[in-house]
C-alpha positions, 0 to 999 in steps of 0.5 A: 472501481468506478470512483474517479481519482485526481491522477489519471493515467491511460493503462499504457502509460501506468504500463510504461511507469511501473514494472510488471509486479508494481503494475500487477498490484497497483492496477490488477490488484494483484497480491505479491508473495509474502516475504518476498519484498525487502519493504518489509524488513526496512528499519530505518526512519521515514516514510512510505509513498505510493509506487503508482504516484508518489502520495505519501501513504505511511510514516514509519512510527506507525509501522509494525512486525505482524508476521503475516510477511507483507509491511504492516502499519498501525494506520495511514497518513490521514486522508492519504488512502481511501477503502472499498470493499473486497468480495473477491476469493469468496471472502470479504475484506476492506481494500485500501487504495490510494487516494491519489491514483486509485492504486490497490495497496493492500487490506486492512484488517481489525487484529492490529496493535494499539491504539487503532486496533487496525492492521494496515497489511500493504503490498511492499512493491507498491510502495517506495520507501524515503528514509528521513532526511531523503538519503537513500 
């Protein structure tokens, strides 16, 4: 990715800030196991932010169950990510990326819900998760 972003960090800083799975994804953009993250069975009210720096990514009512295993959104907060395509796995797709640092996220995809009609399919580890009111 050749854009430049307003957070920049060395890779051995981003390497000393996340632990391996969060750094495989956000800076190797690596695809964690579906199911695997507990991101995906949160409930509760609030909101999703970047792991890499805390960008506030997605808010809870625009989060669906797609079944495909990874935390799935309707659409993100407005200006919070921005998109590039993929040619990667002799496919094309839409990455999404943070807007922020650049961190990979995940894919959207156009089979998602009303109103959208959008698919926003994150990996979980690269997210952090703030119930509303900030309480954990």
């Amino acid at each position: 990715m050749s854009e430049t972003f307003p957070i920049q960090k060395t890779d051995a800083e981003w390497r000393a800030l996340l632990d391996p799975d969060q750094y495989a994804v956000l800076r190797g953009h690596g695809t964690e196991r579906p199911g695997t993250c507990a991101l995906n069975y949160e409930k509760r009210n609030g909101s999703y932010a970047c792991a890499g720096c805390g960008n506030a990514l997605f808010a809870t009512a625009t989060k669906f169950e797609s079944g495909t295993g990874w935390p799935s959104f309707g659409a993100p907060i407005a200006g919070s990510v921005g998109l590039t395509v993929d040619r990667s796995h002799g496919m094309v797709r839409t990455e999404v990326h943070c807007s922020q640092c650049g961190g990979h996220l995940g894919h959207v995809f156009p089979d998602g819900p009303p109103p959208t009609g959008e698919r926003y399919c994150m990996n979980g580890v690269a997210m952090t998760f703030t119930p509303q009111g900030g309480e954990n």
